[in-house]
TIVO-988907 format. One line per 8 residues: their letters; for each residue x, y, z of N, C-alpha, C. Coordinates in steps of 0.1 Angstrom, whole numbers, plus 5000, padded with zeros to 4 digits. Each point is the difference from the previous one (the first is absolute). Layout:
REM residues N
a = X,Y,Z,X,Y,Z,X,Y,Z; ...
//
This chain:
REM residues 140
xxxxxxxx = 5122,5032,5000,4993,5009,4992,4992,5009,5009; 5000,5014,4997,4991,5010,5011,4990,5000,4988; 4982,4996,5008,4989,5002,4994,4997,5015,5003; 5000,5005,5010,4996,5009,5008,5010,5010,5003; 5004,5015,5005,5010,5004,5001,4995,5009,5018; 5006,5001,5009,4996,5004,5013,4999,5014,4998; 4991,5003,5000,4992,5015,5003,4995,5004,5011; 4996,5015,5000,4996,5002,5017,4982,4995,4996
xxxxxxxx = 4994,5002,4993,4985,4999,5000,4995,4987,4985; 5009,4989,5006,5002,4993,4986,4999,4989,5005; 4996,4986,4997,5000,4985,5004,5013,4996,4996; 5011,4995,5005,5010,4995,4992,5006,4989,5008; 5003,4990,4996,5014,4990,5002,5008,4996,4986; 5006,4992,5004,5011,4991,4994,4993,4981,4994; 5001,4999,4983,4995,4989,5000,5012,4990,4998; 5010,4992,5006,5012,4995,4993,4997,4988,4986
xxxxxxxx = 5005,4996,4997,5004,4992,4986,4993,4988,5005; 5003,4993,5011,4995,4990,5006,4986,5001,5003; 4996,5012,5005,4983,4999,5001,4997,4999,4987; 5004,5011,4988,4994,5001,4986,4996,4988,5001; 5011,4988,4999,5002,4988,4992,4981,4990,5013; 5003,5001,5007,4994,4999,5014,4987,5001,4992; 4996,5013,4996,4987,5013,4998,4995,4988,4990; 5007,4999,4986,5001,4996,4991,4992,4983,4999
xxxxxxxx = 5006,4997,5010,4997,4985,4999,4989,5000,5006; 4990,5010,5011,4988,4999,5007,4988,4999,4984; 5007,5015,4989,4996,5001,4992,4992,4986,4991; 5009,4989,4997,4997,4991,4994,4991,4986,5005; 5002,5001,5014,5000,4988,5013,4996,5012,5008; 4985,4992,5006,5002,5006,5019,4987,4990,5002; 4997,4995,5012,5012,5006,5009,5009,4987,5002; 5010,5007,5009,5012,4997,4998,5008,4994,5016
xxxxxxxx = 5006,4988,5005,5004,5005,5012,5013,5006,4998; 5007,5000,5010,5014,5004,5002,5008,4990,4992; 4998,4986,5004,5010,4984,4994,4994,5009,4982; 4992,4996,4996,5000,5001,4990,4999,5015,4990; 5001,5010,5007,5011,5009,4996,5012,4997,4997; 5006,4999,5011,5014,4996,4997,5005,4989,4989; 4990,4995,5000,5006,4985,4991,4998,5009,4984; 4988,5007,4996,5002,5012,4992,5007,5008,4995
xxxxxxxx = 5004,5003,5010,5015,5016,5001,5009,4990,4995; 5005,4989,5007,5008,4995,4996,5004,4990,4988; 4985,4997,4994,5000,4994,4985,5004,5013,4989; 4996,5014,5008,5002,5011,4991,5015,4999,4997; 5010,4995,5005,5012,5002,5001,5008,5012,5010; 4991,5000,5008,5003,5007,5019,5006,4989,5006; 5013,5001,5008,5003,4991,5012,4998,5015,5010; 4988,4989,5005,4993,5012,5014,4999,4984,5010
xxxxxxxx = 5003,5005,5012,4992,4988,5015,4985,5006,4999; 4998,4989,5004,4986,4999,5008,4997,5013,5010; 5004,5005,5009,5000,5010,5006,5005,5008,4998; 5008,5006,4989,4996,5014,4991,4991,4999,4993; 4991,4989,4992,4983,5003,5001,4996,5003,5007; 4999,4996,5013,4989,5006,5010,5006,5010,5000; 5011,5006,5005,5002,5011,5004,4994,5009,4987; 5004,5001,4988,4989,5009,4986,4988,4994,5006
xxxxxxxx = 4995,4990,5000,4984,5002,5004,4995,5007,5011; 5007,5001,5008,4993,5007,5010,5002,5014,5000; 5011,5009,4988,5002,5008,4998,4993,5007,4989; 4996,4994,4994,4992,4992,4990,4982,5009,5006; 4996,4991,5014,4983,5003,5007,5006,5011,5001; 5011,5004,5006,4999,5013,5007,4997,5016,4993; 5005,4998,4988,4995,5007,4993,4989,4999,4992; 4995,4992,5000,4985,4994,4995,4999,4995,4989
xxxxxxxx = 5009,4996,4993,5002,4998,4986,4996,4984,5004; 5002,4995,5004,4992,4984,5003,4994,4999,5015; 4991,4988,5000,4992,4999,5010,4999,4981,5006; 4999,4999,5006,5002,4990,5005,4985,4996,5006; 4998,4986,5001,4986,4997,5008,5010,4979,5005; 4992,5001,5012,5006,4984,5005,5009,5011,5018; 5007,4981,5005,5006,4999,5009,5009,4994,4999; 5010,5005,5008,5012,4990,4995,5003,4994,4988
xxxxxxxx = 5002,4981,5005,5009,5000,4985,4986,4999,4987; 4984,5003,5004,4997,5007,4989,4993,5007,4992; 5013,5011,5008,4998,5009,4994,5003,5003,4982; 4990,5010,4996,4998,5002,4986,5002,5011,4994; 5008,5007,4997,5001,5009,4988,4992,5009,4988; 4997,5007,4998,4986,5002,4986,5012,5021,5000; 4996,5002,4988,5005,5013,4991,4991,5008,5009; 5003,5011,5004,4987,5011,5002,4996,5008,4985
xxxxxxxx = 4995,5010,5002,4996,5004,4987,5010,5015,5001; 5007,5003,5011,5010,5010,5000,5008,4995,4993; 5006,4982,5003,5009,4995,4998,4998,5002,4986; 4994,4997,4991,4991,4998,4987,5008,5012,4994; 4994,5016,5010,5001,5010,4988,5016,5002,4999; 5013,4995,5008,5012,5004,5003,5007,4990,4995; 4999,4987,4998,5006,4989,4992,5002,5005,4987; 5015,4997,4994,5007,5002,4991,4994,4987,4990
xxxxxxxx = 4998,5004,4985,4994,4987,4995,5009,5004,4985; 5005,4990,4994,5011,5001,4993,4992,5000,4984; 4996,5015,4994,4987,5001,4988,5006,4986,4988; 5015,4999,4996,4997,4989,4992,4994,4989,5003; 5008,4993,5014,4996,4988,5001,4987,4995,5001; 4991,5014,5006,4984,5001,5008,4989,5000,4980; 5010,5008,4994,4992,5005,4982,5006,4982,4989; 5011,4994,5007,5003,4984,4989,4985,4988,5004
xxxxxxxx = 5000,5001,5011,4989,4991,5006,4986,5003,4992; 4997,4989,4993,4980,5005,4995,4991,5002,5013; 4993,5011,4999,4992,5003,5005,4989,4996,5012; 4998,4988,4993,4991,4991,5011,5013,4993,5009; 5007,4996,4997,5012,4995,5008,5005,5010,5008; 5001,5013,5002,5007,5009,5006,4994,4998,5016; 5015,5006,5006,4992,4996,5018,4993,5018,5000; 4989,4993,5009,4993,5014,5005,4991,4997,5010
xxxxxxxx = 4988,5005,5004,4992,4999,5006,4988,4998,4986; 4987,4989,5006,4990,4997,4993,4985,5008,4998; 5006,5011,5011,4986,5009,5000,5008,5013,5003; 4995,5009,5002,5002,5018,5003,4999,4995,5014; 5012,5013,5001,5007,5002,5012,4993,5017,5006; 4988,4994,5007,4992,5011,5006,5010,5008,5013; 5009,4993,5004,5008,5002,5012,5012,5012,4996; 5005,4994,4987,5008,5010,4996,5003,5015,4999
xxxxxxxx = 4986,5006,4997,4998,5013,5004,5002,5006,5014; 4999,4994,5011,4998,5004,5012,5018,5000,5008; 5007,4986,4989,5016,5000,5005,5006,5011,4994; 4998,5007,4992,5006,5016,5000,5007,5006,5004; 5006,5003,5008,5007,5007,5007,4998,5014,4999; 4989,5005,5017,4995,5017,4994,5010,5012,4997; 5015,4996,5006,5008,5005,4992,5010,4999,4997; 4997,4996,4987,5011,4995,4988,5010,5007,4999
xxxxxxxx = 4997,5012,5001,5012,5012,4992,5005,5011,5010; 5010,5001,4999,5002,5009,5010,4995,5015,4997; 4999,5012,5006,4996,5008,5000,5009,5008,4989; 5014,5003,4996,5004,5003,4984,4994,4994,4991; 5000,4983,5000,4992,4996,4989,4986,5003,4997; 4995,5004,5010,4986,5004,4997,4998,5013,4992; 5009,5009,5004,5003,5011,4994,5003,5001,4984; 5007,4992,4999,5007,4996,4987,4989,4996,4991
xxxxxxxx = 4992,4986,5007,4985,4997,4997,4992,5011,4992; 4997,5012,5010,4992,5010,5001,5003,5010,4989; 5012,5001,4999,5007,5011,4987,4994,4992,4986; 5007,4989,4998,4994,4992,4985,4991,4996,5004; 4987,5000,5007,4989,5002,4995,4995,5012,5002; 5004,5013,5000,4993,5009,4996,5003,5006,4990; 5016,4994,4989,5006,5004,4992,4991,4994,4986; 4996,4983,5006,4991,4996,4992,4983,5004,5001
xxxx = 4999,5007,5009,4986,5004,5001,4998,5013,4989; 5010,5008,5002,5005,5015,4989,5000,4993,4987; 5005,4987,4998,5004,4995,4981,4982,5001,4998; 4995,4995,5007,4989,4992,4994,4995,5010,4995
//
């Protein structure tokens, strides 16, 4: 799945199916090591090795979408809050679950604001941006 599309003045990578699923599971569980990732992915109905998890997790830090804290084997896993805004979350399954049961975080995510990405849009889209809101500035 492309989150992001490569622009010249734009943040972009590539998120594959495997991280989603990866992204996903921090979402519910963190933190997380690598063993029990995998044992995850693969209750999901993934046959992945052990080391194509690490290799997505470390692909995973590098783009910042998760963060790691530990040494060696324990090392630990946790969501960033980049990872947060870019995780695919599936609205039925997230809207069947009652409310108090739903996975989330327990307090406001003060951090969130700051993982933003200062540019989101490429320089067309900003343009594009710029036109409908001045088309809606004229309705008002």
């Amino acid at each position: 799945m492309i989150r992001l599309l490569v622009s010249k003045d734009t943040i972009m990578f590539k998120i594959s199916t495997i991280q989603q699923n990866i992204l996903a599971i921090f979402l519910k569980r963190e933190p997380l090591s690598s063993s029990e990732v995998h044992s995850q992915v693969v209750e999901s109905g993934n046959d992945v090795s052990l080391v194509t998890i690490k290799r997505e997790l470390t692909e995973l830090k590098e783009k910042g979408l998760i963060t790691s804290s530990g040494a060696g084997r324990s090392v630990a896993y946790t969501i960033s809050s980049y990872g947060r805004l870019l995780t695919d979350i599936d609205p039925k399954e997230y809207t069947s679950v009652d409310p108090d049961k739903r996975f989330g975080l327990s307090k406001f995510n003060f951090e969130l604001f700051n993982s933003i990405p200062q540019k989101l849009f490429s320089g067309d889209e900003i343009k594009i941006l710029d036109e409908a809101t001045n088309i809606h500035r004229k309705n008002i």
